[in-house]
N, CA, C and O atoms as CSV, one atom per row, in Angstrom:
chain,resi,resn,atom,element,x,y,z
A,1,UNK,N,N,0.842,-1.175,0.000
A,1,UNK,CA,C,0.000,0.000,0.000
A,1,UNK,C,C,0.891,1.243,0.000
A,1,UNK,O,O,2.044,1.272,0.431
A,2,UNK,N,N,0.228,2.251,-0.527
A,2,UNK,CA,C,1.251,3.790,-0.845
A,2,UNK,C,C,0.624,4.677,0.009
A,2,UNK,O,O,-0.577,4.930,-0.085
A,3,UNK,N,N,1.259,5.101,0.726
A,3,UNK,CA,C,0.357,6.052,1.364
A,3,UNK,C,C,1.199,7.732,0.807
A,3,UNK,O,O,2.367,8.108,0.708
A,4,UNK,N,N,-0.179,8.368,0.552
A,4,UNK,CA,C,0.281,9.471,-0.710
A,4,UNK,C,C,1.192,10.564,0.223
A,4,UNK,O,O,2.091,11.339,-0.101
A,5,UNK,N,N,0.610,10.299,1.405
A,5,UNK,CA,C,1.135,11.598,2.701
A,5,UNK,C,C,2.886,11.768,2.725
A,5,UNK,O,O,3.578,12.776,2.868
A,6,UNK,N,N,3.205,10.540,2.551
A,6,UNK,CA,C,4.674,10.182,2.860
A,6,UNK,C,C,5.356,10.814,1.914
A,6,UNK,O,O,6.527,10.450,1.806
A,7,UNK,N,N,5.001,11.621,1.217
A,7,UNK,CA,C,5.573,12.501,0.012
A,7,UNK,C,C,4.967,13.673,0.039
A,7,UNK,O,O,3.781,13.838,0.322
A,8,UNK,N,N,5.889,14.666,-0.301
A,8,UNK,CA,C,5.769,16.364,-0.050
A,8,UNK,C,C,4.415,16.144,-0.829
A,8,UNK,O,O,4.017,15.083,-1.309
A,9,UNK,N,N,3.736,17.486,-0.855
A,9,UNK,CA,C,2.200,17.666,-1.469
A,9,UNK,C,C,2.790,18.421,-2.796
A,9,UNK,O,O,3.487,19.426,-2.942
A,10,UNK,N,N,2.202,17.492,-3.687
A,10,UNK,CA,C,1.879,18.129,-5.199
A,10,UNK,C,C,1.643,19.355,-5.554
A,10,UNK,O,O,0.561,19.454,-6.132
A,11,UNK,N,N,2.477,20.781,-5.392
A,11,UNK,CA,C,1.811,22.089,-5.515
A,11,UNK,C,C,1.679,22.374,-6.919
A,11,UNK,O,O,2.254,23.450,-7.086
A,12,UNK,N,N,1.152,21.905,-8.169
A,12,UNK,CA,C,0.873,22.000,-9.331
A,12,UNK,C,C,-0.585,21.562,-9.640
A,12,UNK,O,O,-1.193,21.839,-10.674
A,13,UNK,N,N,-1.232,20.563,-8.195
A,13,UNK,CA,C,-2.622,20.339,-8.288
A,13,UNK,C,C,-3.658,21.408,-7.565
A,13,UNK,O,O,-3.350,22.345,-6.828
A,14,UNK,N,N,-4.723,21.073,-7.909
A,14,UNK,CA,C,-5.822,22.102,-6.807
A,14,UNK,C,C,-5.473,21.890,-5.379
A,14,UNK,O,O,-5.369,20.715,-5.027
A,15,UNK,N,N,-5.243,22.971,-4.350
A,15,UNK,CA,C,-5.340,23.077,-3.397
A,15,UNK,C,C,-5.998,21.781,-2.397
A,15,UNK,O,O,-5.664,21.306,-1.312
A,16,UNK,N,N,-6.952,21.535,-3.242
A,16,UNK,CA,C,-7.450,20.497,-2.456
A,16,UNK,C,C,-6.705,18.920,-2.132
A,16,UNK,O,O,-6.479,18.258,-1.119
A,17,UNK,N,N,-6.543,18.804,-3.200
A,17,UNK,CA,C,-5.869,17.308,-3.486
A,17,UNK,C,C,-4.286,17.308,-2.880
A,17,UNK,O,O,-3.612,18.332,-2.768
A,18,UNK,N,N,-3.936,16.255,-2.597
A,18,UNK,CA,C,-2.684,15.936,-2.231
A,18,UNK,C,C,-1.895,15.830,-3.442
A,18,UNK,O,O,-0.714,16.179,-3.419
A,19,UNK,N,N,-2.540,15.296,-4.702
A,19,UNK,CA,C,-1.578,14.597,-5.939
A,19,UNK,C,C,-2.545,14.584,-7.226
A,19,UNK,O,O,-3.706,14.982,-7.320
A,20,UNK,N,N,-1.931,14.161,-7.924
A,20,UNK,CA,C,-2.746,14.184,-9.519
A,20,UNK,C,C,-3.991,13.359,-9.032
A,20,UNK,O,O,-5.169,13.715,-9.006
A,21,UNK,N,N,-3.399,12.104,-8.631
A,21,UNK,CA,C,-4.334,10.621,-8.491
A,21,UNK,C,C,-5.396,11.285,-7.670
A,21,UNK,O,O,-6.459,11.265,-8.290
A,22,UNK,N,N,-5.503,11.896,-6.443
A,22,UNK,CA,C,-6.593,12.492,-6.054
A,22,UNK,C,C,-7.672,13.450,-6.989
A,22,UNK,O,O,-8.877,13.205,-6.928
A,23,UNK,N,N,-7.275,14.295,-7.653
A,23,UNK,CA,C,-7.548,15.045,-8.071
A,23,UNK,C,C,-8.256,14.015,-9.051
A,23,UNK,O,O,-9.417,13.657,-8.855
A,24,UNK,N,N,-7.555,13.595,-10.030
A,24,UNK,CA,C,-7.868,12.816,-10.962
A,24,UNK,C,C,-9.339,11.572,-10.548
A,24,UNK,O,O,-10.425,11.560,-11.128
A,25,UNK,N,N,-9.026,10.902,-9.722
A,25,UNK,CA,C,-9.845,10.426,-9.083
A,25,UNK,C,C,-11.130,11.266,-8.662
A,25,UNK,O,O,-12.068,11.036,-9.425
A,26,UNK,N,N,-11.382,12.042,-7.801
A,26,UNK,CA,C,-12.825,12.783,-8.127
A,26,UNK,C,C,-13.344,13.364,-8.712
A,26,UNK,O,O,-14.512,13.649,-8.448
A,27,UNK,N,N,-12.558,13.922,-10.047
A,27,UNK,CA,C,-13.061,14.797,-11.374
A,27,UNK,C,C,-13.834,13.194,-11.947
A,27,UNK,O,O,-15.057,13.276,-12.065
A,28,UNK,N,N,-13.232,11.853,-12.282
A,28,UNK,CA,C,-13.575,10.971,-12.963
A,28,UNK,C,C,-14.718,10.323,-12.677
A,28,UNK,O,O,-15.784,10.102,-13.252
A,29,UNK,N,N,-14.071,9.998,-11.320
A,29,UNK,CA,C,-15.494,9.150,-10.855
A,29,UNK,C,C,-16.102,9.528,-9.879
A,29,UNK,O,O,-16.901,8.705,-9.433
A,30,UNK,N,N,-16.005,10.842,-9.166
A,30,UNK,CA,C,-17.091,11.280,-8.128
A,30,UNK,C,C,-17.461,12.418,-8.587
A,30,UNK,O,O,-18.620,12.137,-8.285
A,31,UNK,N,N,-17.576,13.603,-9.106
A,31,UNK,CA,C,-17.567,14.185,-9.330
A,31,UNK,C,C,-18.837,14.439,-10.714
A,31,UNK,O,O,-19.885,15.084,-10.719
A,32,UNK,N,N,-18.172,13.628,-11.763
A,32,UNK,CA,C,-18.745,13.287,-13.004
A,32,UNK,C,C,-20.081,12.453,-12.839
A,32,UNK,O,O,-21.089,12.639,-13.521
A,33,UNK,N,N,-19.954,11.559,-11.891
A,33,UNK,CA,C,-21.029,10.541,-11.518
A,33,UNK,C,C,-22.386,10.792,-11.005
A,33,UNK,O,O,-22.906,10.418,-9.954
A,34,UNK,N,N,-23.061,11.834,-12.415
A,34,UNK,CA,C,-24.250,11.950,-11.716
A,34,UNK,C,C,-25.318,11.145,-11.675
A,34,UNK,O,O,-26.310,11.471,-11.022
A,35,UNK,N,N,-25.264,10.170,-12.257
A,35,UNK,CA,C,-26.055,9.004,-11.733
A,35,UNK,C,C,-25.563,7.844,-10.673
A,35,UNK,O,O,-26.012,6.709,-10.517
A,36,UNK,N,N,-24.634,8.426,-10.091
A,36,UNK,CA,C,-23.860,7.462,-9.036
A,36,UNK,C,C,-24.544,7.649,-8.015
A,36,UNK,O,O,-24.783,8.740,-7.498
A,37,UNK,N,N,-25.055,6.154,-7.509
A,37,UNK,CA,C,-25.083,5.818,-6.034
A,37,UNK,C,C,-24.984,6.680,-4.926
A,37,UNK,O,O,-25.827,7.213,-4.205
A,38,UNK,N,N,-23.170,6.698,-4.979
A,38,UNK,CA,C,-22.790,8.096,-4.208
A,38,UNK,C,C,-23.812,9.553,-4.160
A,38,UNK,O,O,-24.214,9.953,-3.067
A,39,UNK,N,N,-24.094,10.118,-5.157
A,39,UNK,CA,C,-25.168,11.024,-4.831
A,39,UNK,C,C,-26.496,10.683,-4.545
A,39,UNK,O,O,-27.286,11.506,-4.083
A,40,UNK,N,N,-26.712,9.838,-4.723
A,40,UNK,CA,C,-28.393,9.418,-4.481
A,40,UNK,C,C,-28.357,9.330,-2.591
A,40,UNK,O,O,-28.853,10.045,-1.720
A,41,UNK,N,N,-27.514,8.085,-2.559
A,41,UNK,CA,C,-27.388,7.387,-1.171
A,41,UNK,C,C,-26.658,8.776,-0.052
A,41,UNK,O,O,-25.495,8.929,0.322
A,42,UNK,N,N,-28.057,9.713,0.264
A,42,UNK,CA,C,-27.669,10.696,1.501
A,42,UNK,C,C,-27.260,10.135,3.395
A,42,UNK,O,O,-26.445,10.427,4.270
A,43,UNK,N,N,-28.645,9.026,3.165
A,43,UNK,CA,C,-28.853,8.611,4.302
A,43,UNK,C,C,-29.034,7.280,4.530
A,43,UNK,O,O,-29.034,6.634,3.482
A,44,UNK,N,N,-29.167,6.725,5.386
A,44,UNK,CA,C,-29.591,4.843,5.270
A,44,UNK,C,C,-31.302,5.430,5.921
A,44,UNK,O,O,-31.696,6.402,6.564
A,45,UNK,N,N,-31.995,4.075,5.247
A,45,UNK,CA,C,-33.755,4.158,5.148
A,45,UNK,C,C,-33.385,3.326,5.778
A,45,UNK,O,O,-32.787,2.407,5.219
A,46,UNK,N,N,-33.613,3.297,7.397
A,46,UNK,CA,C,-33.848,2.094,8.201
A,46,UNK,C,C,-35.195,1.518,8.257
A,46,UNK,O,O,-35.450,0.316,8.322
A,47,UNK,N,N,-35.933,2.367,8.231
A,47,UNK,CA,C,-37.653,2.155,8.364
A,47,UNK,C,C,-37.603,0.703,6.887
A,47,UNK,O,O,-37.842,-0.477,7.140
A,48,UNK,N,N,-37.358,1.061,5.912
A,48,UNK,CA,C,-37.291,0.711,4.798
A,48,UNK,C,C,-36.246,-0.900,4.923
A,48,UNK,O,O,-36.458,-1.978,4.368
A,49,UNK,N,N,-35.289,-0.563,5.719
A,49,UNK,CA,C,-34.235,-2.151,5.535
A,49,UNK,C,C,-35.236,-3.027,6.571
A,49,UNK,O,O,-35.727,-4.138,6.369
A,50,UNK,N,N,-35.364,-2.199,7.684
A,50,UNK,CA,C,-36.273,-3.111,9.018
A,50,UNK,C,C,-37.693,-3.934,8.535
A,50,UNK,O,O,-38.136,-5.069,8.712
A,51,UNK,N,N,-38.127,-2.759,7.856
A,51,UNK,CA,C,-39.872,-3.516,6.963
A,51,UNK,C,C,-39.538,-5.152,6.578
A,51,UNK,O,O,-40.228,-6.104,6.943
A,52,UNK,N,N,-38.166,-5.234,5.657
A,52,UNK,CA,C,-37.856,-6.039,5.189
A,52,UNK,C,C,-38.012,-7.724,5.735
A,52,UNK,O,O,-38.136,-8.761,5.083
A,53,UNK,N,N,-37.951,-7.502,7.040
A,53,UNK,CA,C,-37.437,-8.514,8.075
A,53,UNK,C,C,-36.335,-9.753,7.553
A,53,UNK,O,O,-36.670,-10.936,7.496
A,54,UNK,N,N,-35.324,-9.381,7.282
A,54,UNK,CA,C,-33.925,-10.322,6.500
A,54,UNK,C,C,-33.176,-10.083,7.161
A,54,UNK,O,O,-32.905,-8.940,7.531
A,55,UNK,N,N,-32.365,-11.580,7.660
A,55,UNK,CA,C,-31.635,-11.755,8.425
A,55,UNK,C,C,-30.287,-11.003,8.068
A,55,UNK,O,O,-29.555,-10.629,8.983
A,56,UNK,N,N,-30.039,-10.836,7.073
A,56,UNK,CA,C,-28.601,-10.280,6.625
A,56,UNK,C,C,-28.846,-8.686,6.678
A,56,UNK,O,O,-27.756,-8.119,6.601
A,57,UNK,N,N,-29.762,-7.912,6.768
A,57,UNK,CA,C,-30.322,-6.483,7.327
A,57,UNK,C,C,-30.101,-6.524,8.563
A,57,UNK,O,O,-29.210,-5.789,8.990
A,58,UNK,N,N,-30.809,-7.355,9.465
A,58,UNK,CA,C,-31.336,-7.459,10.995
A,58,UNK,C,C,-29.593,-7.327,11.441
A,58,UNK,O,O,-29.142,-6.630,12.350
A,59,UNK,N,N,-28.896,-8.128,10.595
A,59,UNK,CA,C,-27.324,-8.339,11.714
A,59,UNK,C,C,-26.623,-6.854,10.902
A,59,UNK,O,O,-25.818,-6.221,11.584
A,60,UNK,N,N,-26.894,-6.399,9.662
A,60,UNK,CA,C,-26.395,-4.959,9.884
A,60,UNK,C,C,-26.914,-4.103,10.516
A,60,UNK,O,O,-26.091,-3.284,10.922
A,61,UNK,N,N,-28.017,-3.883,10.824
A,61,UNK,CA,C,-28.465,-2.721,12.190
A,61,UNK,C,C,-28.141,-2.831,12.930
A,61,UNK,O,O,-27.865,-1.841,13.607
A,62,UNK,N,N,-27.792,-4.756,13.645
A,62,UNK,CA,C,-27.796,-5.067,14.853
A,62,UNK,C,C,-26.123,-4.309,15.084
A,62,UNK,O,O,-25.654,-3.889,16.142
A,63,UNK,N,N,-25.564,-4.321,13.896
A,63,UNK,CA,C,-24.319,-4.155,14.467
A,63,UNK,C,C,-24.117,-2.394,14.434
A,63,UNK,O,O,-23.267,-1.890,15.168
A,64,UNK,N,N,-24.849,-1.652,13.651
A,64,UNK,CA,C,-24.852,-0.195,13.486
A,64,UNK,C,C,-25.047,0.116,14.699
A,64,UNK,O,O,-24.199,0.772,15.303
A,65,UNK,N,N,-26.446,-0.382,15.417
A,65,UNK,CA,C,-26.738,-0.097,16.717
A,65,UNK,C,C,-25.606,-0.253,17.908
A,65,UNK,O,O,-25.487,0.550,18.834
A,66,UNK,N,N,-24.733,-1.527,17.701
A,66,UNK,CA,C,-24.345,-2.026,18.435
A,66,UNK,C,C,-22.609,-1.013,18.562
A,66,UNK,O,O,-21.773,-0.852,19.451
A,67,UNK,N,N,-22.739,-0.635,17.407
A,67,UNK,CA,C,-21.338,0.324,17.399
A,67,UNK,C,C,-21.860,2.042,17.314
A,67,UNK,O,O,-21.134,3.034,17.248
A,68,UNK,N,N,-22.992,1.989,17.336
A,68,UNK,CA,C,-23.650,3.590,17.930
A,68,UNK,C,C,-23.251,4.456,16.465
A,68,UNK,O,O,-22.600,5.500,16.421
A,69,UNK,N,N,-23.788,3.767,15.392
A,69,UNK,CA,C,-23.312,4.357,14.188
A,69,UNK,C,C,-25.173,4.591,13.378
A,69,UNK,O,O,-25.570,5.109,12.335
A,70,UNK,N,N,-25.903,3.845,14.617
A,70,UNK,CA,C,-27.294,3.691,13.777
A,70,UNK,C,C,-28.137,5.173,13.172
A,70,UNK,O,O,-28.809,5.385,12.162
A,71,UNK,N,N,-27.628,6.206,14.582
A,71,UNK,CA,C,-28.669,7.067,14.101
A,71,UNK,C,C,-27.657,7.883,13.091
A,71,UNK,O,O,-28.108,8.391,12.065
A,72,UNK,N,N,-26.317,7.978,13.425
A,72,UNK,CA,C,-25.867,9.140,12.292
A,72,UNK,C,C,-25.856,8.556,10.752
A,72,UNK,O,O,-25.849,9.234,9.725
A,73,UNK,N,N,-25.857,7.132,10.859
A,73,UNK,CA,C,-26.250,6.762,9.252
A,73,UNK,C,C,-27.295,7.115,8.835
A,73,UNK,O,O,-27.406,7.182,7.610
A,74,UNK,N,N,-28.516,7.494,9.736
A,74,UNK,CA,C,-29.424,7.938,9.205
A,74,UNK,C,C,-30.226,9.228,9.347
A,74,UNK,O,O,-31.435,9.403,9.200
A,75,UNK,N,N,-29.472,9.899,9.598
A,75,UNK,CA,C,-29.635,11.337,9.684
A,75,UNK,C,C,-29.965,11.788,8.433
A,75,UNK,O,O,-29.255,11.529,7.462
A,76,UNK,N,N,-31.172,12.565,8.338
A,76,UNK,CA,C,-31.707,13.021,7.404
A,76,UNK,C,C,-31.230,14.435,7.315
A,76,UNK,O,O,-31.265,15.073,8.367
A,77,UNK,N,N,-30.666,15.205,5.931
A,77,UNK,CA,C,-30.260,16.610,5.808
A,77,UNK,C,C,-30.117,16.552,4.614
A,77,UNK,O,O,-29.722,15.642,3.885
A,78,UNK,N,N,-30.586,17.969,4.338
A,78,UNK,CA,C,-30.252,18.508,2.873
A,78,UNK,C,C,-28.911,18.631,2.456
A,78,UNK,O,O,-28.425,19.726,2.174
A,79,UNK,N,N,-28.070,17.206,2.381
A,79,UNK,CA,C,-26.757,17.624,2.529
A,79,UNK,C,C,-26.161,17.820,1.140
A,79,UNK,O,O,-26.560,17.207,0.150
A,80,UNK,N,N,-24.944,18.930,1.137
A,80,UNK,CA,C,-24.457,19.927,0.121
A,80,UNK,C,C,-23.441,18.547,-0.430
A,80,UNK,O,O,-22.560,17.937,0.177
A,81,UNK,N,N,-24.027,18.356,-1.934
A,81,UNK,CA,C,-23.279,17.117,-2.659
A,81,UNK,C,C,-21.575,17.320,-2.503
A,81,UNK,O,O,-20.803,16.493,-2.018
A,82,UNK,N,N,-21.236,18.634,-3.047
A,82,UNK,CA,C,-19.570,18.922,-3.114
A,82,UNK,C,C,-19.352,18.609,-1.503
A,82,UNK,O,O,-18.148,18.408,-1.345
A,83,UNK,N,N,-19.816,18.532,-0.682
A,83,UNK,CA,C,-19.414,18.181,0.524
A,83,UNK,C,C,-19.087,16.741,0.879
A,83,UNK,O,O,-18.032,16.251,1.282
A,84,UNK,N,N,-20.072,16.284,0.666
A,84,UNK,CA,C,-20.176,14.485,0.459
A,84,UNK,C,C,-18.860,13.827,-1.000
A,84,UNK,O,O,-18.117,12.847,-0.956
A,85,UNK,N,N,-18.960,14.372,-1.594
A,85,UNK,CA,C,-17.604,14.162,-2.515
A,85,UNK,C,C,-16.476,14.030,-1.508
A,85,UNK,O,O,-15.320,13.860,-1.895
């Protein structure tokens, strides 16, 4: 594994990015992806997985709950897409 940090920061990219590959990477596929997942998927529909009653749902809540991750996965907000990128 490369970890990009371990090398001075790229000052020829946007401010934002550490390196090309960053940069490059969310112009391509997050960015561009307006039919991606990624923008649709704001929040988790628990009401919606629970209705379901499936065991392979039941043990992911059980464990969302169980690691106190349940309600902020599903926090509902008008949240700002370039943010979520």
């Amino acid at each position: 594994m490369i970890i990009p940090y371990t090398v001075p920061k790229d000052m020829g990219v946007y401010y934002r990015f550490w390196n090309e590959f960053h940069s490059d990477f969310y112009l391509s596929m997050l960015y561009n992806a307006n039919d991606s997942k990624i923008l649709k998927m704001k929040y988790i529909d628990w009401e919606h997985l629970e209705s379901k009653r499936d065991r392979d749902f039941n043990q992911v809540i059980a464990a969302c709950k169980r690691f106190n991750m349940y309600d902020l996965m599903g926090f509902r907000y008008d949240w700002n897409t370039e943010v979520l990128l």
